[in-house]
VOKE-905451 format. One record per residue (C-alpha): y, z, x. Coordinates in steps of 0.25 Angstrom, whole numbers, plus 5000, padded with zeros to 4 digits. Each point is the difference from the previous one (the first is absolute). Layout:
YZX...
//
This chain:
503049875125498849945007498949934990499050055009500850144998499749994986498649964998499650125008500550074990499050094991499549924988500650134990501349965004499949864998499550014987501050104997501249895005499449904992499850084988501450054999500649855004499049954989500650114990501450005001500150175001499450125004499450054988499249874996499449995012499550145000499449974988499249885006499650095014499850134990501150085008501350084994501149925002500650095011498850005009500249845001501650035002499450105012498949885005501149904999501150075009499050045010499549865002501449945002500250125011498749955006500449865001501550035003500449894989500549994986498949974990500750004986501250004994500250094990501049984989500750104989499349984989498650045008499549855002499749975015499749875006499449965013500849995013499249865009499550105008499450074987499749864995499349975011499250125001499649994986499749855001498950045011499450114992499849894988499249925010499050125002500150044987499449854995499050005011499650154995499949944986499149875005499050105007500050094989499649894990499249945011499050124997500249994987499549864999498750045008499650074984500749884994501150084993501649995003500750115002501549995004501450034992500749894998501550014997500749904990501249974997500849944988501250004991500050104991499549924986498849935008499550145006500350074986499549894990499249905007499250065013499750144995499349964986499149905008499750085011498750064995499349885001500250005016499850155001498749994992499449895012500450085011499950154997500550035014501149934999501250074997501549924996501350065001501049934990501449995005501049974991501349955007500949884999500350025017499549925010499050115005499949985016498449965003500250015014500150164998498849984989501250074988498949884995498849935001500249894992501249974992500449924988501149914999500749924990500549885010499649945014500450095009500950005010499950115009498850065009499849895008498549955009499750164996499849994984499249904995500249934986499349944990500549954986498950064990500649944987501250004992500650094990500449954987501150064990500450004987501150054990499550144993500750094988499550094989499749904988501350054992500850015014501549925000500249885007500750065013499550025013499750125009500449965012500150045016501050075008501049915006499650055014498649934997500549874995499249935010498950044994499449864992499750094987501550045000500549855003499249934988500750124992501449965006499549854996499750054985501650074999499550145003500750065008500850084991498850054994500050154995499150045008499649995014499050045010499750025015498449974998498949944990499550124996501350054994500249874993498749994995500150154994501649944995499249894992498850094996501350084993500549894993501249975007499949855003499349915009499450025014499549895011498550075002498849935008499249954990498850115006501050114995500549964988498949944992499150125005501050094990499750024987501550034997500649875003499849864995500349885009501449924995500149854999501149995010500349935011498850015012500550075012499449955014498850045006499950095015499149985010499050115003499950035014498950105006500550065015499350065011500150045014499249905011499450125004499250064987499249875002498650055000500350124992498850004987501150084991501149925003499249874999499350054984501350034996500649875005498949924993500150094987501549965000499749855004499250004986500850084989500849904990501450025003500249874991499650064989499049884996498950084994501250094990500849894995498949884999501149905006501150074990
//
């Protein structure tokens, strides 16, 4: 299939390519295009008979991911969709007010615990602004705009000259538990023992603990229950009036890492989001007055 081929195509289309590449599945993207889940299974299957190619590949449990050819179909459509969203806010800068979505992502206990509790503060200075919180431990793909910005919990790795990086601070942890809890650890699932929260626990003899976990959230809820000790950012567990902070050991810090696509430079939205994010304290300095 031809590129010229394909940017000839109707915009509908693209956006609907992207959409379903960017969702995983037919009924997720209707949602986000407002159609019933069959008339983009319809939309879909006449596109690949247009084109004469194979755009997704769908899989038994429903999920569908993008052939290259999809991929490089929805790739292109993220293009005219950025430069939609510059001209769009373009105007809206001519009356000095943003007005853009911007789509973050996190793990789960940043989004739940951290981000969504302070939020209001950057909501209240843009009123046109509007953030979708994406609570998810994968790497979401920004080329495909699954994100606009993402945070990550190390340097990262993959994404190449397209994603820039910068490191926005550091997160701090601590050891939590109920006042009365035993002295045993909650700890991780051995498939996320890589993890450094779930190595300082190996380090302390935990892992045989009697409970353990697959994210924060569920450890923080274990502790919050009085079943031991869990490895929290110090942002999360001091912010909870059930637990106390233990005088254990000090697991390590992780670097705060804030990702966007080279293309969203420019964007308003993306950038007072970015520059919001830039200033929370992820150290936890102001909570725990050098605790």
């Amino acid at each position: 299939m031809q590129l010229q081929t394909a940017l000839m195509q109707d915009w509908d289309d693209l956006r609907l390519i992207m959409v379903v590449g960017r969702r995983g599945g037919l009924a997720p993207a209707g949602r986000d295009l407002g159609l019933h889940p069959t008339t983009v299974a319809r939309r879909l299957n006449a596109l690949e008979a247009r084109l004469g190619a194979a755009l997704t590949i769908r899989a038994h449990d429903g999920h569908i991911a993008l052939t290259d050819a999809g991929r490089s179909l929805a790739e292109h459509a993220a293009v005219m969709e950025t430069e939609a969203r510059k001209a769009h806010e373009a105007l809206g800068r001519s009356v000095a007010r943003i007005e853009a979505v911007v789509r973050l992502t996190a793990v789960p206990v940043l989004t739940d615990r951290f981000l969504a509790p302070r939020i209001g503060t950057l909501l209240a200075a843009h009123p046109g602004l509007r953030v979708e919180l994406v609570a998810d431990a994968r790497d979401l793909n920004l080329t495909l705009r699954e994100a606009d910005l993402a945070i990550r919990l190390a340097r990262p790795t993959a994404g190449g000259a397209q994603v820039t990086a910068r490191r926005i601070g550091d997160l701090t942890y601590g050891v939590f538990g109920t006042p009365d809890a035993p002295a045993r650890w909650i700890s991780y699932d051995p498939s996320l023992a890589h993890l450094p929260p779930a190595g300082f626990i190996a380090a302390q003899g935990g892992t045989s603990a009697a409970v353990a976990v697959t994210d924060a959230n569920t450890a923080q809820e274990a502790a919050a229950a009085g079943l031991g000790w869990a490895v929290l950012p110090v942002i999360v567990g001091a912010a909870d009036p059930r637990l106390v902070r233990i005088a254990a050991a000090r697991p390590p810090a992780r670097e705060v890492w804030l990702l966007s696509h080279v293309s969203q430079k420019g964007l308003a939205g993306v950038a007072a989001v970015a520059d919001w994010l830039a200033g929370l304290d992820w150290s936890a300095r102001q909570m725990t007055s050098g605790a």
